[in-house]
Legacy VTK file of the C-alpha trace (Angstrom):
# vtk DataFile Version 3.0
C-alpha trace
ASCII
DATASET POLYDATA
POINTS 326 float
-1.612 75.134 -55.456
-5.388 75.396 -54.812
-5.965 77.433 -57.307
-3.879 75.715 -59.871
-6.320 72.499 -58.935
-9.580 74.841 -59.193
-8.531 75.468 -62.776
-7.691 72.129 -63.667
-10.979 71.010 -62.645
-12.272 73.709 -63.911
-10.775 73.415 -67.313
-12.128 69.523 -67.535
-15.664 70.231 -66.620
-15.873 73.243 -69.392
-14.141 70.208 -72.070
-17.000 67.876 -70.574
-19.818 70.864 -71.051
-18.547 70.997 -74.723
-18.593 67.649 -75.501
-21.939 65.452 -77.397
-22.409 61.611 -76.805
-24.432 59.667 -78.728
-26.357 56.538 -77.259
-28.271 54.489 -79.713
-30.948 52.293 -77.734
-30.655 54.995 -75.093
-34.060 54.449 -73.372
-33.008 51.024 -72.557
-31.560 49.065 -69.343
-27.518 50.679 -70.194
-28.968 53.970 -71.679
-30.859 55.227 -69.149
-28.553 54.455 -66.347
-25.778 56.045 -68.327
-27.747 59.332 -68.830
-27.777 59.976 -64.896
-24.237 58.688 -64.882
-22.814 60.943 -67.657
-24.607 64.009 -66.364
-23.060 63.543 -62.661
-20.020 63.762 -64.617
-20.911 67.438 -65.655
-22.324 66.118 -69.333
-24.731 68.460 -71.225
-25.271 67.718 -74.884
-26.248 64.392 -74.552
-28.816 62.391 -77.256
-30.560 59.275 -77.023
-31.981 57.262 -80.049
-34.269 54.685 -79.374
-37.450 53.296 -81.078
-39.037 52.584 -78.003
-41.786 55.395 -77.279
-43.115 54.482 -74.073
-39.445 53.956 -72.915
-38.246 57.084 -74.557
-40.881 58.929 -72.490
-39.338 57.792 -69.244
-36.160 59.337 -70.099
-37.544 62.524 -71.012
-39.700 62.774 -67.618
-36.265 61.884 -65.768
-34.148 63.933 -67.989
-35.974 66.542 -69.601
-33.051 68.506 -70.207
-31.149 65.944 -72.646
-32.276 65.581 -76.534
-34.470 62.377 -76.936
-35.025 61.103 -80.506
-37.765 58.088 -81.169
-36.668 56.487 -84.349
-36.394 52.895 -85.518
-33.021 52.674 -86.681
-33.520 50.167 -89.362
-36.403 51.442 -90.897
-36.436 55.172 -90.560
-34.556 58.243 -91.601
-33.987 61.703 -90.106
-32.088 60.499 -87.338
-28.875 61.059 -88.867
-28.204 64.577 -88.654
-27.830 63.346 -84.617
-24.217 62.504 -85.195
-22.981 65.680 -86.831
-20.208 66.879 -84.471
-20.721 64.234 -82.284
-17.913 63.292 -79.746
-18.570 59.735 -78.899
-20.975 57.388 -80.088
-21.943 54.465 -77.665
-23.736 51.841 -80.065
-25.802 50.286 -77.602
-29.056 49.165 -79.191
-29.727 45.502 -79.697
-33.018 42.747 -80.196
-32.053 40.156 -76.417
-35.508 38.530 -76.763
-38.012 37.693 -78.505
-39.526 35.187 -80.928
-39.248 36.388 -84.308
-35.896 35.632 -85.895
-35.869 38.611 -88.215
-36.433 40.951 -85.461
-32.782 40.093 -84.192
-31.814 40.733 -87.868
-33.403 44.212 -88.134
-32.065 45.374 -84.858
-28.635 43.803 -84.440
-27.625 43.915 -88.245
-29.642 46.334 -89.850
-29.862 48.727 -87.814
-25.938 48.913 -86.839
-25.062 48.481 -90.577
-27.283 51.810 -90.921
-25.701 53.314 -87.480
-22.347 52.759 -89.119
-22.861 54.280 -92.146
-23.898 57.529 -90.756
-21.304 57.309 -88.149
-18.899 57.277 -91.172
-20.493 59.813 -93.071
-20.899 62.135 -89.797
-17.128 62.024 -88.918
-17.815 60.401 -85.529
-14.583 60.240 -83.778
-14.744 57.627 -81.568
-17.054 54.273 -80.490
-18.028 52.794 -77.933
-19.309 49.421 -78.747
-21.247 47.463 -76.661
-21.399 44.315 -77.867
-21.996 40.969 -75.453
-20.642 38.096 -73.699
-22.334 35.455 -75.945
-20.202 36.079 -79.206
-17.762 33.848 -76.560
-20.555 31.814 -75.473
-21.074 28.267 -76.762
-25.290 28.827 -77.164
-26.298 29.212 -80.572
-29.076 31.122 -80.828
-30.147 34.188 -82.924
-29.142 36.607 -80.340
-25.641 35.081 -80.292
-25.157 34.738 -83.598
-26.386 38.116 -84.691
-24.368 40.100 -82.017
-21.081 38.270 -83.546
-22.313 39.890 -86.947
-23.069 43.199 -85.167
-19.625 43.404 -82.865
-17.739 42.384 -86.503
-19.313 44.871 -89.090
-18.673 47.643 -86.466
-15.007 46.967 -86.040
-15.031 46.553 -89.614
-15.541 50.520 -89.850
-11.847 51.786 -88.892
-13.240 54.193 -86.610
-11.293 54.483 -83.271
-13.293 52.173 -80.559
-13.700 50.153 -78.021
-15.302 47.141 -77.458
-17.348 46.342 -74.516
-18.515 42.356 -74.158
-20.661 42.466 -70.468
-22.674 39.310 -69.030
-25.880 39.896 -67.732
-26.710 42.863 -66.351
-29.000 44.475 -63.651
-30.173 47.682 -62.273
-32.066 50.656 -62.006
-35.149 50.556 -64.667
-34.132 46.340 -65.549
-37.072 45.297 -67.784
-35.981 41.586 -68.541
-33.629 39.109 -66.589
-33.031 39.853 -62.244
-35.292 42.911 -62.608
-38.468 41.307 -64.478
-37.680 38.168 -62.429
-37.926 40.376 -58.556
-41.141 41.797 -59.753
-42.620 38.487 -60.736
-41.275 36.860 -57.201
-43.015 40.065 -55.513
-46.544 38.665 -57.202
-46.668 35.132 -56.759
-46.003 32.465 -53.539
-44.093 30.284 -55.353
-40.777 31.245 -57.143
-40.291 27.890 -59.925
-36.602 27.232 -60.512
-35.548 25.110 -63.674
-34.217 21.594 -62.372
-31.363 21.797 -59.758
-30.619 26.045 -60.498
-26.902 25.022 -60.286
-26.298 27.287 -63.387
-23.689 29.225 -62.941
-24.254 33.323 -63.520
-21.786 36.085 -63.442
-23.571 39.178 -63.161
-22.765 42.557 -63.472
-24.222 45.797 -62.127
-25.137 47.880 -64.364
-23.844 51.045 -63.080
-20.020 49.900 -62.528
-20.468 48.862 -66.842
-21.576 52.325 -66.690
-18.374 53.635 -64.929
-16.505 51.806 -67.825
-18.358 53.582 -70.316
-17.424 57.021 -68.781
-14.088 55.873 -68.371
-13.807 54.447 -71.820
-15.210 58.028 -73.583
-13.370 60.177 -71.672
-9.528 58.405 -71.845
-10.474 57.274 -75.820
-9.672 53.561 -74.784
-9.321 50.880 -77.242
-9.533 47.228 -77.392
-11.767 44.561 -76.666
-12.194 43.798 -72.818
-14.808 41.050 -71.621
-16.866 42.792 -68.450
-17.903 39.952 -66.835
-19.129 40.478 -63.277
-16.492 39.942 -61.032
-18.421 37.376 -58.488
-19.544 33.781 -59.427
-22.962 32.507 -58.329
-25.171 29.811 -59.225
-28.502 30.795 -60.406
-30.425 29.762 -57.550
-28.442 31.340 -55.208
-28.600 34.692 -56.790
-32.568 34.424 -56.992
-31.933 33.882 -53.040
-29.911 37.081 -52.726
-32.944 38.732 -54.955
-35.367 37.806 -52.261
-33.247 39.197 -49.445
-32.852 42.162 -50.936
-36.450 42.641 -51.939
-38.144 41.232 -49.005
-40.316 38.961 -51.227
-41.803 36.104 -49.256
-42.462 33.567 -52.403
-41.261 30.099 -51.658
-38.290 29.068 -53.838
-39.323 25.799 -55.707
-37.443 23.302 -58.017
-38.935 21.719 -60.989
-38.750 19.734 -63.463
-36.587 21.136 -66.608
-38.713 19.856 -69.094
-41.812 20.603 -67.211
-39.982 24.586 -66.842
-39.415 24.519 -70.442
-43.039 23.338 -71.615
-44.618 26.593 -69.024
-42.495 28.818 -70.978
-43.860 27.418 -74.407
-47.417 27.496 -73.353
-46.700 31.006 -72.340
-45.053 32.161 -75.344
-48.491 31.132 -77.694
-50.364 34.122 -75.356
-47.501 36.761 -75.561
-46.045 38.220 -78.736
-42.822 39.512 -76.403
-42.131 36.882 -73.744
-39.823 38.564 -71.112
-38.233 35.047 -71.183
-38.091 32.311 -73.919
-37.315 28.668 -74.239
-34.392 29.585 -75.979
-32.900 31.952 -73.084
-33.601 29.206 -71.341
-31.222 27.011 -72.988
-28.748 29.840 -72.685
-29.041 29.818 -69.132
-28.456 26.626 -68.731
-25.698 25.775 -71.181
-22.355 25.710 -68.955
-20.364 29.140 -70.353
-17.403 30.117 -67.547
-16.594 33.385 -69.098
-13.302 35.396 -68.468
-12.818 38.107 -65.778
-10.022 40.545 -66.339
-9.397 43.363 -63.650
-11.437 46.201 -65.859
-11.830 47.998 -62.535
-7.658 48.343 -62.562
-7.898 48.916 -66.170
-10.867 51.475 -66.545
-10.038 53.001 -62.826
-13.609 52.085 -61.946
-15.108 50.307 -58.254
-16.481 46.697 -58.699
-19.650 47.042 -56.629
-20.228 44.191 -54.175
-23.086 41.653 -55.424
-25.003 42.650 -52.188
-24.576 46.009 -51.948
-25.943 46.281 -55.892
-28.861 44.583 -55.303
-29.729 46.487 -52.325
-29.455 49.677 -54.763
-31.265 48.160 -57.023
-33.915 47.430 -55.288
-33.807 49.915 -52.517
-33.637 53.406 -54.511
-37.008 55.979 -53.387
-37.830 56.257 -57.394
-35.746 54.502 -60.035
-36.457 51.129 -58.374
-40.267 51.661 -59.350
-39.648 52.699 -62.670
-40.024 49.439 -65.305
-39.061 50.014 -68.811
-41.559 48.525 -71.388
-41.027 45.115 -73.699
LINES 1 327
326 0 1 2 3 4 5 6 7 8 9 10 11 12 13 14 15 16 17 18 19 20 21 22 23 24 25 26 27 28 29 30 31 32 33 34 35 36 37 38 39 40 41 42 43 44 45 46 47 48 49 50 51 52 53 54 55 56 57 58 59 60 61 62 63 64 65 66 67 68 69 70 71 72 73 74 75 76 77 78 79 80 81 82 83 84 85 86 87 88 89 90 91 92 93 94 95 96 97 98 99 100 101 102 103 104 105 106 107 108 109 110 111 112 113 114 115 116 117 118 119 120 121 122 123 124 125 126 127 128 129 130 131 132 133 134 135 136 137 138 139 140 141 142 143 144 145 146 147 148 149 150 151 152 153 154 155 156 157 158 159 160 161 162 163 164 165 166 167 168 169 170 171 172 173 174 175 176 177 178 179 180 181 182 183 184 185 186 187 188 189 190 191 192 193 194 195 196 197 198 199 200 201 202 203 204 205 206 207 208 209 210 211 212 213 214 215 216 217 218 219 220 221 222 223 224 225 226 227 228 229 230 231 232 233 234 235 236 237 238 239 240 241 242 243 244 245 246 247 248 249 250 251 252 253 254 255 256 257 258 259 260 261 262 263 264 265 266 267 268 269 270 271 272 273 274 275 276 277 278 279 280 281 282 283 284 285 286 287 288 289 290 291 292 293 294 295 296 297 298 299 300 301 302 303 304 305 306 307 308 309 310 311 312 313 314 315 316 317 318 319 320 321 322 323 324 325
């Protein structure tokens, strides 16, 4: 019976050895946390395509034994050849911020419209698209309305897929949102919060979407599922659970909205690539409740407490220093 158990296992780690994923936007927040995660799975042949350098770099130094392609998808060729007898493509690049309208165009549009057609010329088998919360959101933005494009013209391929629609996510190597926002409360004694913070957030840990991912590639599930973190919290209470988990010692102020709002403008005229905007600040304040469905039941993955992934987050020897670039 042992033995018959040894080979089983045996069996599925030579089919995982054999098998080539595909991450587009692989240097970023999902990408690098899903390297580490698909290697612990016994992954080998695994390539990430991102047109971040400096972030590309990071994932070479942590995994120097995975193929790492700089490209920008909508602009340049010789990428392509990346897919040929490729397993499983997880489309996971997108524009979140920023202040140039086309730039969500390029990335979000372009880009996957270019992705797509190499997918289809490639053969790729199977997709795993990670698309976003907001195409159910009421904000209208150019995030939101470009991921709706971008979640549409890939189902419009035919090719076998899934379709993953997270909320906000944090983690190991978070440049923007909880990450970029612990750092800042590490560096100043005051911690502003937009009028009353009574937004409400639902966010999810990046390495459980992770989980789903694995779970997704390796049992070829389909659909659309909405992975929404699976605990409720208003916005000021989750910077308060950032702060115990960090150890910061910034005082946690309220202030004005408008007065929030007219910081963030001012501070947008000095930086080309805000790490937050006016316009995520709208999102975050704009009242969206969004669905949670048991994807841990469904994907056979663990829902990690709120606490507990913060205090991973924050608390891991290396990855917690490590700060991907705008």
């Amino acid at each position: 019976m042992v033995r018959r158990i040894w080979r089983r296992h045996n069996r599925w780690e030579m089919w995982q050895v054999g098998k080539k994923i595909v991450i587009t936007g692989g240097a970023g927040l999902v990408g690098q946390n899903l390297v580490a995660k698909l290697k612990q799975r016994g992954y080998t042949r695994i390539v990430s395509i991102d047109k971040a350098a400096n972030n590309s770099q990071i994932l070479r130094e942590q995994h120097p034994d995975i193929e790492v392609i700089v490209a920008d998808l909508a602009r340049e060729d010789g990428w392509q050849h990346a897919l040929a007898d490729c397993d499983a493509l997880v489309h996971g690049h997108a524009q979140i911020g920023g202040l140039v309208p086309q730039e969500f165009v390029d990335n979000n549009i372009l880009a996957s419209e270019r992705v797509m057609a190499a997918a289809i010329e490639q053969g790729v088998p199977y997709i795993v698209n990670i698309s976003s919360s907001v195409v159910n959101s009421m904000a209208v933005d150019d995030y939101t309305e470009t991921k709706k494009a971008q979640e549409k013209l890939v189902a419009e391929t035919g090719i076998p897929q899934v379709i993953l629609r997270p909320t906000l996510m944090f983690g190991w190597f978070d440049r923007k949102h909880v990450g970029w926002l612990a750092r800042f409360m590490e560096k100043v004694p005051v911690f502003p919060i937009p009028g009353s913070g009574k937004y409400l957030r639902q966010p999810l840990y990046v390495a459980d979407f992770c989980d789903v991912i694995v779970s997704a590639i390796e049992n070829r599930t389909t659909g659309a599922y909405n992975i929404t973190g699976q605990e409720r919290i208003d916005y000021i209470d989750l910077i308060r659970a950032m702060k115990r988990a960090t150890g910061a010692r910034a005082i946690i102020l309220n202030i004005p909205y408008d007065l929030f709002a007219l910081l963030l403008r001012i501070y947008g005229l000095f930086s080309k690539n805000p790490p937050f905007t006016e316009k995520q600040l709208k999102a975050l304040s704009t009242p969206d409740v969004f669905e949670i469905i048991d994807w841990p039941g469904i994907f056979g993955v663990r829902a990690t407490p709120l606490d507990e992934a913060l205090k991973e987050t924050f608390g891991h020897p290396v990855y917690s220093k490590i700060a991907l670039q705008f």
